[in-house]
KOLLUMBA-236253 format. One record per residue (C-alpha): residue number from 1; chain; x, y, z. Coordinates in steps of 0.5 Angstrom, whole numbers. Each point is the difference from the previous one (the first is absolute). Layout:
<nodes>
 num chaine    px    py    pz
 NUM      A     X     Y     Z
...
</nodes>
This chain:
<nodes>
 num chaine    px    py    pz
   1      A     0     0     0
   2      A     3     6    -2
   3      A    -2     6     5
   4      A    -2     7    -3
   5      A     2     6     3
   6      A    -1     5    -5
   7      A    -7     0    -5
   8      A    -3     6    -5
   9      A    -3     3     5
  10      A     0     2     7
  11      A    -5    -4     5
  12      A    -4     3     6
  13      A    -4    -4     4
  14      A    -7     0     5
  15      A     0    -6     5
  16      A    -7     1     2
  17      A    -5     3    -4
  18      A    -8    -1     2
  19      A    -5    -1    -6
  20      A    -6     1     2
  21      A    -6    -5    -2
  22      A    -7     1    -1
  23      A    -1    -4     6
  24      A     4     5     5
  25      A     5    -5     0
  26      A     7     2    -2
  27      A     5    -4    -3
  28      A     9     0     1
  29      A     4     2    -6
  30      A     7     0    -1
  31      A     2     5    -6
  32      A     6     1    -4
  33      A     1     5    -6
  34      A     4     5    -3
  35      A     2     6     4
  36      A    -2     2    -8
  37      A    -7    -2     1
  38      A    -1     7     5
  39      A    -2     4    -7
  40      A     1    -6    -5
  41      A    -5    -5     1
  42      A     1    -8    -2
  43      A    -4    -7     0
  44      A    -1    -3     7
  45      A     2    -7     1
  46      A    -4    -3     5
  47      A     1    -7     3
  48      A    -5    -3     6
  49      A     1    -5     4
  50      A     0    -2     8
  51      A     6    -1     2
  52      A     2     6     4
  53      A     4     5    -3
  54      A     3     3     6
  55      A     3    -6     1
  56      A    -1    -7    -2
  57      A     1     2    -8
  58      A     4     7     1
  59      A     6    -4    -3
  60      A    -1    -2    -6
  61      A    -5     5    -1
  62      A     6     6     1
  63      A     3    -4    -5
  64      A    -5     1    -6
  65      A    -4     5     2
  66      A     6     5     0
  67      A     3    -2    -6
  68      A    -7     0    -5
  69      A    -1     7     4
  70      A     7     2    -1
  71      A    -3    -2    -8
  72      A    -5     5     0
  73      A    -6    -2     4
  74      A    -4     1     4
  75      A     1    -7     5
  76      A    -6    -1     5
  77      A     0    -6     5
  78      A    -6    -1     4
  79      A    -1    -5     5
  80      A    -7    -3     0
  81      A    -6     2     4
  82      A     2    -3     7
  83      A     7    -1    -2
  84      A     6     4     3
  85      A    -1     7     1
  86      A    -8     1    -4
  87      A    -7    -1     4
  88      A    -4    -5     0
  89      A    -1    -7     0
  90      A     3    -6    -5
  91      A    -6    -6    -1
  92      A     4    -4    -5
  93      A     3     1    -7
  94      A    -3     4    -6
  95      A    -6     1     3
  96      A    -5     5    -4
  97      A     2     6     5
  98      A     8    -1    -2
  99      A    -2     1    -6
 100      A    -4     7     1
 101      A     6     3     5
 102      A     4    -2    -7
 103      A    -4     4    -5
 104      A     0     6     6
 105      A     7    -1     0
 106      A     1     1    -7
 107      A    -5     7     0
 108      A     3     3     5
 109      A     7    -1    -3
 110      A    -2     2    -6
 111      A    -3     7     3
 112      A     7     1     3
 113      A     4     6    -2
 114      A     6    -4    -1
 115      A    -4    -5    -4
 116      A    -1     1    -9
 117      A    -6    -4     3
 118      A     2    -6    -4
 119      A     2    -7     5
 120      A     1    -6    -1
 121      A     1    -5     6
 122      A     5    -6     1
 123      A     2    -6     5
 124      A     2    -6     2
 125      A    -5    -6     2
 126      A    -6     4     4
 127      A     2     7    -3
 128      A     0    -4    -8
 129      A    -7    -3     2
 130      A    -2     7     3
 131      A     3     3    -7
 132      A    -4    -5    -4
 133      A    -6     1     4
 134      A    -1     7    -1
 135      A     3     0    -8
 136      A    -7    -4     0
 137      A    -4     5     2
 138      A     2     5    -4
 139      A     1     6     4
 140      A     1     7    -4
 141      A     8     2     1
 142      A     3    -7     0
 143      A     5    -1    -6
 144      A     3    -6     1
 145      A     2    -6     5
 146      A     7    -3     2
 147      A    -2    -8     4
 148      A     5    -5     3
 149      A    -2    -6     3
 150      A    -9     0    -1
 151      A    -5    -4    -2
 152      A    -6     2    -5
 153      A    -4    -6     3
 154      A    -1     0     7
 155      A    -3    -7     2
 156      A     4    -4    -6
 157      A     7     2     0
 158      A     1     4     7
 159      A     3    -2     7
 160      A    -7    -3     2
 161      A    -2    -5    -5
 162      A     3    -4    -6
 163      A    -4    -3    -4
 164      A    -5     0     5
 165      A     4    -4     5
 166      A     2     3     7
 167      A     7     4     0
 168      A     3     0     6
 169      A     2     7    -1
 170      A    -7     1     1
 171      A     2    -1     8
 172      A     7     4    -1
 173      A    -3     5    -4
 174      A    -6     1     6
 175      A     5     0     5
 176      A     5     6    -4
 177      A    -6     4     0
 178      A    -3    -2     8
 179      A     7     4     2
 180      A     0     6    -5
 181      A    -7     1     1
 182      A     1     1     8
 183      A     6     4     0
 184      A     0     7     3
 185      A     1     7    -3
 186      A     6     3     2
 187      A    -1     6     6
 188      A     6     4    -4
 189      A    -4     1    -6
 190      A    -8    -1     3
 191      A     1     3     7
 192      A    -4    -2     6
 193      A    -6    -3    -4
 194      A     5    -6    -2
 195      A    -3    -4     5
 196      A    -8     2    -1
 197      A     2    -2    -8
 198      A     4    -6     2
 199      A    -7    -3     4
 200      A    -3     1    -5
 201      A     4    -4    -4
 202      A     0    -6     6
 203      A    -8     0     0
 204      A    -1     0    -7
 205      A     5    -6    -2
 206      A     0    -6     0
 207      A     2    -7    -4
 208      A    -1     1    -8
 209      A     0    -6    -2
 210      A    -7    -2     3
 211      A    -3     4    -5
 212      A     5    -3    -5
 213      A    -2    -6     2
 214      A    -7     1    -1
 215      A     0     1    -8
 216      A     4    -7    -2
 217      A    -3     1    -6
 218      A     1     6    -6
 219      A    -6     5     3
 220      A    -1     6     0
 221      A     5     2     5
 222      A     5    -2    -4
 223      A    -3     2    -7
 224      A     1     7     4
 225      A     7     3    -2
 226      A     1    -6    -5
 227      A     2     4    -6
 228      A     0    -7    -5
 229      A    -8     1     2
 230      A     0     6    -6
 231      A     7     2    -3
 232      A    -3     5    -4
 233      A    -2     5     6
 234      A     8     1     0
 235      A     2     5    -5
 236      A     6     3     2
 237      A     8    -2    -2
 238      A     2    -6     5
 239      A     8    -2     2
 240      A    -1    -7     3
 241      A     5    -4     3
 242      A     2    -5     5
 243      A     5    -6     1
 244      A    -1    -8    -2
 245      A     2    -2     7
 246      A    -6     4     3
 247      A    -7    -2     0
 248      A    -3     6    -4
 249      A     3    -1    -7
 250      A    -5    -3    -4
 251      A    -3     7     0
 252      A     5     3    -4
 253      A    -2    -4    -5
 254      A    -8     0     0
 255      A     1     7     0
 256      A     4     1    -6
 257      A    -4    -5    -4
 258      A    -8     3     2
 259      A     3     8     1
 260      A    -3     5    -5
 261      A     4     5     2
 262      A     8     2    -1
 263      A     3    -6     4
 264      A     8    -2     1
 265      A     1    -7     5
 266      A     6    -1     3
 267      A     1    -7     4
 268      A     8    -2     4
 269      A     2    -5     3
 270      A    -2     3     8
 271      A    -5    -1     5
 272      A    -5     4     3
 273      A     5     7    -1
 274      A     0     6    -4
 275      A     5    -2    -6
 276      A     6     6     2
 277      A     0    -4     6
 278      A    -1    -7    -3
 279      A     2    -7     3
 280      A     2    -4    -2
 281      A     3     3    -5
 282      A     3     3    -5
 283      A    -4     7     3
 284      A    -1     4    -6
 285      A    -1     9    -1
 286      A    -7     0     1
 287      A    -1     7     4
 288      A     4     3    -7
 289      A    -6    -4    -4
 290      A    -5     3     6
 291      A     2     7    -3
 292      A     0    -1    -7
 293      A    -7    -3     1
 294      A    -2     7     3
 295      A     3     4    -4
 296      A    -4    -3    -7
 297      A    -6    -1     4
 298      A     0     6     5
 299      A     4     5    -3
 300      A    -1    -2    -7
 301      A     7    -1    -2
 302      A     2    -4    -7
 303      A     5    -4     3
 304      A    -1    -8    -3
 305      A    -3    -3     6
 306      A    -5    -4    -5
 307      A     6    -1    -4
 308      A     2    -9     1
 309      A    -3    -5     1
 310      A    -8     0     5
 311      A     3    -5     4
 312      A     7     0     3
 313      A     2    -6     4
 314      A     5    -4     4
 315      A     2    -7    -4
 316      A     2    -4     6
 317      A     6    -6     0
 318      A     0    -6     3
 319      A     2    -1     7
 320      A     1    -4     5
 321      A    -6     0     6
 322      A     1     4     5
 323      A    -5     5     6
 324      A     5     6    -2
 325      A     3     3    -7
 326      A     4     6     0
 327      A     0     0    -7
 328      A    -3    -4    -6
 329      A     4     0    -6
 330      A    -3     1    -6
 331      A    -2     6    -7
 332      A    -6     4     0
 333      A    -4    -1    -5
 334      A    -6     4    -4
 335      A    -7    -2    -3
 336      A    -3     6    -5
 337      A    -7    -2     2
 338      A    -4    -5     5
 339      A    -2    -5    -2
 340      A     7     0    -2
 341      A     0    -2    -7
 342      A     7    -5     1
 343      A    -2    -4     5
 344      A    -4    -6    -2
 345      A    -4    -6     3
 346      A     3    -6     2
 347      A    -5    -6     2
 348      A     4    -6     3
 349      A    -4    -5     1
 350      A     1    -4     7
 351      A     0    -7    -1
 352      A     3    -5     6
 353      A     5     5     5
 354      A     1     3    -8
 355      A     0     7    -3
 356      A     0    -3    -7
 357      A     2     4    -6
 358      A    -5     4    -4
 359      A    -3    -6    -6
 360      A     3    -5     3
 361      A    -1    -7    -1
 362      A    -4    -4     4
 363      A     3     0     7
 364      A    -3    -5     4
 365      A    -7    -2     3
 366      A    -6     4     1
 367      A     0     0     8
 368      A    -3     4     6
 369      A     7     1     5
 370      A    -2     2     7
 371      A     3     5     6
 372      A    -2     2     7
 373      A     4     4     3
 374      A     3     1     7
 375      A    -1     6     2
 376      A     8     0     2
 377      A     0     2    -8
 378      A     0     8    -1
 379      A     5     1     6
 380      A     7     1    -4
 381      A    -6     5    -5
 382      A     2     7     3
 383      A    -4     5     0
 384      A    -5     2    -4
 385      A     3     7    -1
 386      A     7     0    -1
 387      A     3     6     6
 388      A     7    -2     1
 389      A    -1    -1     7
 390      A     2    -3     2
 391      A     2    -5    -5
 392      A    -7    -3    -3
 393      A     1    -3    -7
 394      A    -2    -7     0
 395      A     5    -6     1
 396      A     2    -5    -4
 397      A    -5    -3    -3
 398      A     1    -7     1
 399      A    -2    -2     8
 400      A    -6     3    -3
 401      A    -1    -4    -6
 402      A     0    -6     4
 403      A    -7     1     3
 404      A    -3     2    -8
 405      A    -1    -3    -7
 406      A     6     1    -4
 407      A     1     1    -7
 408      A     7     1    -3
 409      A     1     3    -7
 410      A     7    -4    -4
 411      A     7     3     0
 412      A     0     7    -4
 413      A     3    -1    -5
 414      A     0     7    -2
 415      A    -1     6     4
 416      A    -7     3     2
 417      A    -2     7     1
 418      A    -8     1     4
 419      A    -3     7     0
 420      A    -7     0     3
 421      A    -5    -5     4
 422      A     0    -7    -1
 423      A    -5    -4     1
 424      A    -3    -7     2
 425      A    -5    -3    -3
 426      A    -4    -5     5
 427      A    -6    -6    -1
 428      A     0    -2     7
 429      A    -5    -3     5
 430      A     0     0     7
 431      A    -2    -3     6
 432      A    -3     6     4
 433      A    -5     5    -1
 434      A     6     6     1
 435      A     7    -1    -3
 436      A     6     3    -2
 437      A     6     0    -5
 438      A     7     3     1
 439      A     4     0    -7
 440      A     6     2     0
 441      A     6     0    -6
 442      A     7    -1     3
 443      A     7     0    -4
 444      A     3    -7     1
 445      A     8     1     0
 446      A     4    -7    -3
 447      A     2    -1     8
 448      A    -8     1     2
 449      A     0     6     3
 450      A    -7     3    -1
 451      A    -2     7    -1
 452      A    -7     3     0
 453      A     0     4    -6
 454      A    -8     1     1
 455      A    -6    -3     4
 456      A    -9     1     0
 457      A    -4    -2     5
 458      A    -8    -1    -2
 459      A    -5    -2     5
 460      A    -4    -5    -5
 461      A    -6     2     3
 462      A     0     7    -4
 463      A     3    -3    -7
 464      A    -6     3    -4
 465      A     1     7     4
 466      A     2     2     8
 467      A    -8     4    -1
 468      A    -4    -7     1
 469      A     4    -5     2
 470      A    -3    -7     1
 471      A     1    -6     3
 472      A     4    -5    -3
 473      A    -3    -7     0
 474      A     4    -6     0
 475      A     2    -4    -5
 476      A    -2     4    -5
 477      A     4     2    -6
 478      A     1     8    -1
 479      A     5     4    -3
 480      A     5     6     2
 481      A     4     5    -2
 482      A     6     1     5
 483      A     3     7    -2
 484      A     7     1     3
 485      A     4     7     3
 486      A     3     2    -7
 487      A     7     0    -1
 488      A     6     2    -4
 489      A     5    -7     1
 490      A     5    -2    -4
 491      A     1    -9     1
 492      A     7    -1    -3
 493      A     2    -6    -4
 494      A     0    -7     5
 495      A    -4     2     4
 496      A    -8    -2     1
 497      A    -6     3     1
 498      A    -5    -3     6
 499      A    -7     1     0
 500      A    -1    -2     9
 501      A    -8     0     2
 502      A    -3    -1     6
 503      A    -6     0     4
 504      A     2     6     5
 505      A     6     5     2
 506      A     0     1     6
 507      A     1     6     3
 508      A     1     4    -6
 509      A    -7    -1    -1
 510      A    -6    -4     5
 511      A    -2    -7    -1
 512      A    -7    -3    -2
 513      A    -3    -3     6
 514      A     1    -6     0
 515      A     6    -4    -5
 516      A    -2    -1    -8
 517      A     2    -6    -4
 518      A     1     4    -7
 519      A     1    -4    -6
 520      A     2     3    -7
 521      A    -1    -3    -7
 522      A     6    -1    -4
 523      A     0     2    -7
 524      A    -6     4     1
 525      A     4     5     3
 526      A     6     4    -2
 527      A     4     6     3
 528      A     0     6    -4
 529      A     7     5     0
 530      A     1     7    -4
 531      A     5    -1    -3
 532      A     4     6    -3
 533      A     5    -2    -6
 534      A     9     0     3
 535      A     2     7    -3
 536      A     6     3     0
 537      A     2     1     7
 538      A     0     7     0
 539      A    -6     4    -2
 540      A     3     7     2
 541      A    -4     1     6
 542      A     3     4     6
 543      A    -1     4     6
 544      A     4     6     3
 545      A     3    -2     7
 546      A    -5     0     5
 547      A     0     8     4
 548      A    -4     3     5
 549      A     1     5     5
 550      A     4    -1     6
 551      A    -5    -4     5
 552      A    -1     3     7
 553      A     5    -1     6
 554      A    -2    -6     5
 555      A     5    -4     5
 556      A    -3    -7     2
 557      A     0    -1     7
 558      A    -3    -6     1
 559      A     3    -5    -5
 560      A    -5    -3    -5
 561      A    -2    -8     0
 562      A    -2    -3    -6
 563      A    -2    -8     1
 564      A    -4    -6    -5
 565      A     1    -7     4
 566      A    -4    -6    -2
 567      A    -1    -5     5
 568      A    -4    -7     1
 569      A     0    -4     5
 570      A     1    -8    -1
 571      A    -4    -1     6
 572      A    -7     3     0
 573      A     1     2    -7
 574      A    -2     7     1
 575      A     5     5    -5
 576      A     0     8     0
 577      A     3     5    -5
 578      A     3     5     4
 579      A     1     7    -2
 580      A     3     7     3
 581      A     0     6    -2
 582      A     4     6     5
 583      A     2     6    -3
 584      A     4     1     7
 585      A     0     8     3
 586      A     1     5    -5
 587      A     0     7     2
 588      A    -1     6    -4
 589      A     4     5     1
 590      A    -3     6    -4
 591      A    -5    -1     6
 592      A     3    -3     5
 593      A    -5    -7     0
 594      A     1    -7     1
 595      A    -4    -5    -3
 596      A    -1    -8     1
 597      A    -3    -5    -5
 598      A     0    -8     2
 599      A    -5    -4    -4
 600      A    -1    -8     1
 601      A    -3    -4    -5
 602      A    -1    -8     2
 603      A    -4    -5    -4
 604      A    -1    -6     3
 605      A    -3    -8    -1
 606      A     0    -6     3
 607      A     0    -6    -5
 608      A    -5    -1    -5
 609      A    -5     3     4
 610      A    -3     5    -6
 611      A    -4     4     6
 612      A     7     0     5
 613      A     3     7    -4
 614      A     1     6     4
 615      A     2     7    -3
 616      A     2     5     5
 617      A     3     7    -1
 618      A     3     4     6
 619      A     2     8     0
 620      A     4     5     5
 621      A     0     6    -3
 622      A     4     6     5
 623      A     1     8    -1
 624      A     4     3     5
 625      A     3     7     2
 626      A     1     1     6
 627      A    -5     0     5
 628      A    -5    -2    -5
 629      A     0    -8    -2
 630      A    -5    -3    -3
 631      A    -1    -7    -1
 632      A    -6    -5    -4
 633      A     1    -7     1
 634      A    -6    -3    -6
 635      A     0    -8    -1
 636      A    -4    -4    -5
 637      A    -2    -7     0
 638      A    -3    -3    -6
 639      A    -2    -8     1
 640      A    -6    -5    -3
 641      A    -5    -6     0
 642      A    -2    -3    -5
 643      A    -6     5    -1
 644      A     2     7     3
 645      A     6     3     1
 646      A     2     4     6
 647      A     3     7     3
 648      A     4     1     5
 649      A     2     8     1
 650      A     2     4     6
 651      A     3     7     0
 652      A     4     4     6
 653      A     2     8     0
 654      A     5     2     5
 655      A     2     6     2
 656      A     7     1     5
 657      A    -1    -8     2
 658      A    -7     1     3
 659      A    -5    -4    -6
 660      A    -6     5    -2
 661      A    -4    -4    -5
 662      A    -2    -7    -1
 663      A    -5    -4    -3
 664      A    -1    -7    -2
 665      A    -3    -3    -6
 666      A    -2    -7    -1
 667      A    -4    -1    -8
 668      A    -2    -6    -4
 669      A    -2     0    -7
 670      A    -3    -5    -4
 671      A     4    -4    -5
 672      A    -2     2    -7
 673      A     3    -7    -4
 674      A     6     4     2
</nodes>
């Protein structure tokens, strides 16, 4: 990372300005512009998004904001209604009164005198879906959106569900947002109403993912904010990019392929990170691709930002498994247009344990092959998401394989290049009315070592659509189609693909109620790859060197602990996936704060008992200065029967030691062939 110390323009910068909502309520924003904007106005930049400004966010936010700022803009970070220093109360994600505030937002900035009236609104992950959210409801001043890391589809491709089996991200994410949620505002920047505004945030809280439970099939709640519902309402340019190893990449693509709009997609190696601060790497010049953005859609700036292919993305290497990479070798590639025109199906049937060849001749019997897995098969899975801490890349596939139906392709003879999602073709029957599969592809070296490359998982209940699932009735015969995560993937010669199937994978995602026996139909069922002919290995891509502003001064007084252990135990067969997130004690010089954060994860069974898993989320939140030092303590719970599931939640608010809010919660909601 290159820091940069001298932009075009010198910036100033307010740390709390209240805008003021049609309700009274006013919301926190951070702003920098131009010293030159006092006579000489620009576009505003707004990015929203709860995760405290002050504090929680203020690093890597004084790295980009500063710098686009420095560029010319106007750059405006919010914290959300209920969030850091704004008032108000946060009830969960994207909700319509989110989206109103947003639109508020965007008409004040646009009536300041330091603003041109144009804006435009960037993020990561909740600031992109809140940008793409709002660029859907059209409000007048708006021009343009940059998104990293987001979804346009809400139920079946965001952190809750895939398709329409429960993540365990659903848990995590609820846990995440239990403790944000229930953070105090800071006293030096509200005054003594912190503790009035801090209550009412403990009395309004609660777990979220209740009611995330309450609608296990694509509804209305979901359909709210889901952008693929209708792709025409948004009519503004949009620069859209995330990473293969985060959870949020397939939406770069849809976008590009159902936009009618100007639109440019960028997909790297990274996981769930801003592209300049990508890991694993190689990190790329994505603020200098921001402003170039900017300066064509805001400023009017002929500048061949259009120019190239639509879609610029990693080609990723072949390399060993590992829950970690710094760097993943590679090239960038481009495809002019999405579908891309040199990508081409290829259906390989499957036959006993084999990926045939397209066309090939008759490769055995036609035979129904069975699986029913344990539910130790998804231990070595990873996260849903990808966020580099800690390491948390799926392991080396083969210990999972064991407990899967495995298909293996013949030695490469040649090298295979795949851009796209593949996809799995399945005639299947099973033994219980709720079930689910797992696919995953995996690069399979000449020594054996296995690497997932990309997996889907389909709750075969919703295999007509996740609005109206139906109950499966054993023994019949039914068809489905499994789509896989899309990818960039090299497979190099003398290596093999693997197609791995199974029957739960467990805790990247919650089992059925009971065991399934599935059994799949050779010959009738193929896997799919989009495959992208060899090119030359330089297509004459390439990106700046990663810049920024220099990020604000910290120093870690409590050192950070970072932990992913898997255990059994060989005598009453109970397993646990044991995560630790601590981020230590930092202290923030510029205003004299010390700020904790440890978050637990743990995902325990016992044997085979499709009714004994437990997730369980633990977070300790802790700002102090002085003699003022508060501390919420929020847990999570999530267990099941065979026809309900359960929640378990407590929250604890303390103040100088003595605790002053508790509240207990104890939830059960119905099983919805889930």
């Amino acid at each position: 990372m290159r820091y940069v110390s001298q932009l075009p323009h010198p910036v100033k910068e307010e740390e709390h300005v209240l805008v003021p909502m049609p309700d009274g309520v006013r919301l926190s924003a951070h702003v920098w512009r131009p010293v030159s904007s006092d006579t000489e106005p620009v576009p505003a930049v707004l990015e929203a998004i709860p995760y405290r400004k002050r504090d929680l966010s203020s690093v890597r936010d004084s790295m980009h904001h500063p710098y686009l700022a420095g560029h010319g803009y106007a750059c405006v970070r919010l914290d959300l209604r209920g969030t850091g220093d704004s008032e108000g109360v946060l009830l969960d994600e994207y909700l319509e009164q989110e989206q109103r505030d947003t639109e508020e937002v965007l008409a004040w900035l646009a009536e300041q005198p330091w603003c041109d009236g144009a804006t435009g609104m960037m993020g990561i992950s909740w600031g992109a879906f809140a940008a793409l959210q709002t660029a859907a409801r059209r409000p007048p001043s708006l021009r343009a959106v940059v998104l990293a890391s987001f979804t346009d589809d809400r139920y079946d491709d965001d952190m809750h569900y895939m398709g329409g089996a429960m993540l365990s991200d659903n848990l995590a994410e609820a846990g995440t947002m239990f403790a944000y949620a229930t953070c105090p505002p800071d006293p030096a920047v509200v005054g003594e109403r912190w503790r009035d505004m801090w209550h009412e945030r403990l009395a309004a809280s609660g777990p979220w993912v209740v009611e995330w439970l309450r609608h296990q099939r694509r509804d209305a709640y979901w359909r709210h904010a889901s952008v693929c519902e209708d792709y025409s309402a948004v009519r503004v340019p949009v620069l859209a990019s995330s990473g293969w190893a985060d959870g949020y990449s397939n939406a770069v693509t849809r976008l590009l392929e159902h936009l009618d709009v100007p639109r440019k997609g960028l997909i790297g190696p990274w996981s769930h990170k801003f592209p300049h601060l990508g890991e694993p790497g190689p990190a790329i010049g994505y603020l200098q691709e921001v402003v170039r953005w900017w300066d064509h859609w805001l400023k009017g700036e002929e500048n061949g930002v259009m120019d190239g292919p639509m879609l610029k993305s990693w080609m990723q290497e072949s390399v060993p498994p590992s829950t970690a990479y710094e760097e993943r070798p590679g090239r960038w590639v481009g495809e002019p247009s999405l579908p891309s025109p040199q990508v081409r199906p290829r259906v390989h049937p499957l036959t006993a344990h084999r990926i045939e060849e397209p066309g090939a001749p008759d490769g055995g019997p036609d035979e129904w092959l069975t699986v029913s897995s344990p539910l130790s098969v998804g231990q070595y899975a990873g996260k849903w998401a990808s966020y580099n801490a800690p390491p948390d890349l799926p392991y080396d596939q083969r210990e999972e394989d064991g407990g899967s139906l495995v298909f293996d392709s013949g030695v490469l003879a040649e090298r295979l290049e795949i851009l796209g999602a593949p996809t799995v073709e399945l005639e299947f029957t099973v033994d219980r009315p709720v079930a689910q599969v797992a696919a995953r592809l995996s690069d399979v070296a000449p020594g054996g070592a296995s690497t997932r490359v990309s997996y889907g998982i389909l709750n075969l209940t919703r295999r007509d659509g996740s609005d109206a699932p139906e109950p499966l009735e054993p023994g019949r015969t039914y068809r489905a189609t499994v789509q896989l995560n899309g990818i960039a993937q090299v497979f190099p010669a003398g290596h093999r693909l693997r197609l791995s199937l199974s029957t739960s994978y467990w805790p990247l995602a919650w089992p059925p109620p009971e065991p399934v026996m599935l059994a799949v139909r050779t010959r009738t069922s193929t896997l799919t790859l989009p495959v992208r002919p060899v090119p030359a290995p330089d297509e004459g891509i390439s990106f700046g060197e990663p810049e920024a502003a220099r990020p604000l001064a910290t120093e870690q007084r409590v050192p950070p602990e970072q932990s992913w252990r898997v255990s059994r135990d060989l005598v009453d067969y109970h397993a646990a996936l044991d995560i630790v997130k601590d981020s230590g004690t930092t202290h923030y010089s510029a205003i004299d704060l010390d700020v904790g954060r440890r978050a637990v994860e743990r995902y325990d069974w016992s044997a085979d008992d499709f009714t004994s898993p437990r997730g369980h989320s633990a977070w300790t939140m802790r700002f102090s200065r002085g003699d003022w030092d508060t501390r919420t303590e929020t847990t999570t719970t999530l267990t099941c029967d065979a026809d309900h599931f359960h929640v378990h939640a407590t929250l604890d608010a303390y103040e100088g030691g003595e605790r002053v809010f508790s509240r207990n919660w104890s939830e059960r909601v119905g099983r919805d062939l889930v």
